[in-house]
C-alpha positions as CSV (number, residue, x, y, z in Angstrom):
1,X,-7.1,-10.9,13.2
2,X,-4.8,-8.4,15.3
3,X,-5.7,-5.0,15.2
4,X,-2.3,-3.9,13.6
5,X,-2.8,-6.3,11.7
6,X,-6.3,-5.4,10.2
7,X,-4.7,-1.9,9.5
8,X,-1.9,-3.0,7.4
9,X,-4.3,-5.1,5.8
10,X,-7.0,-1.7,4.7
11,X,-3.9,0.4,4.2
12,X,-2.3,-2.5,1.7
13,X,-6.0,-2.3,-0.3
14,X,-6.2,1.2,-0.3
15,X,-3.0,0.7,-2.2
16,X,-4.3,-1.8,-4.6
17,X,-7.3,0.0,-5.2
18,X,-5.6,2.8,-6.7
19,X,-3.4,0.5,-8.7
20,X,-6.1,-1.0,-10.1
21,X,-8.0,2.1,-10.9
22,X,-5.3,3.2,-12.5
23,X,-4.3,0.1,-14.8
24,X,-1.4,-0.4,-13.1
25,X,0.3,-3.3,-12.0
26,X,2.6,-3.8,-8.6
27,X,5.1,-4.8,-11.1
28,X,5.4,-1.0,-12.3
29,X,4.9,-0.2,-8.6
30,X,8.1,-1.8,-7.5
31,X,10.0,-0.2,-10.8
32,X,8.7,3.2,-9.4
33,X,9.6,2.9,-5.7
34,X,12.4,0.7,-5.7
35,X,10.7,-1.7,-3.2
36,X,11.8,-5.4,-4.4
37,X,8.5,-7.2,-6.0
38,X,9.0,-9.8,-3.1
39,X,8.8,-7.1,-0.5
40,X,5.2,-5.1,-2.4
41,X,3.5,-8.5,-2.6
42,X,3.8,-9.4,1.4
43,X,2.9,-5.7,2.1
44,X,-0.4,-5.7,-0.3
45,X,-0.9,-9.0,0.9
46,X,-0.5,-7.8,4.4
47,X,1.6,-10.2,5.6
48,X,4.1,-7.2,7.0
49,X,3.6,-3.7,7.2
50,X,4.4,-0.9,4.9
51,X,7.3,1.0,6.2
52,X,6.8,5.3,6.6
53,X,9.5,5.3,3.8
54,X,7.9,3.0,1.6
55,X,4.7,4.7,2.2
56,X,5.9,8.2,0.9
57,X,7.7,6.5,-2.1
58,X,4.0,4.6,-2.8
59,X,2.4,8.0,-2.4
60,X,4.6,9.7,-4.6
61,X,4.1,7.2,-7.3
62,X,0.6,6.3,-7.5
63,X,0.3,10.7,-7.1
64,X,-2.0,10.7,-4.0
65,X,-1.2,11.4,0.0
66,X,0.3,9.3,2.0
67,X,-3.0,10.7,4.1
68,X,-4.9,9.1,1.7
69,X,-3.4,5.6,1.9
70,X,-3.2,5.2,5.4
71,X,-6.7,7.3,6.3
72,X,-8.9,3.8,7.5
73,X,-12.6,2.8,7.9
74,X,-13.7,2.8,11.3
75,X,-16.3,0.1,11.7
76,X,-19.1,1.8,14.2
């Protein structure tokens, strides 16, 4: 996999991983951000990248940093 790729990819489960720690569903995330449900499953799927807007709107919903979402592993 690309390496652009492999970032959207562990940015797009950072994002899950607070949905599901927080019982929510992408559903409710795509009420809250107004990102179309089509659009939120290719960008948790990592199909396509999360756009700087749609980050902050993420971040604002799931009450975390965009910092946090985007902050990735660095395999040594």
């Amino acid at each position: 996999m690309e390496q652009n790729g492999n970032k959207s990819g562990q940015v797009a489960q950072r994002i899950l991983t607070h949905l599901n720690d927080q019982g929510l569903s992408q559903r409710w995330l795509a009420e809250q951000t107004s990102i179309p449900l089509a659009t939120l499953n290719r960008r948790v799927q990592g199909r396509t990248s999360f756009t700087l807007e749609e980050l902050y709107s993420v971040a604002n919903a799931l009450e975390t940093s965009v910092a946090d979402l985007v902050t990735l592993e660095v395999n040594a």
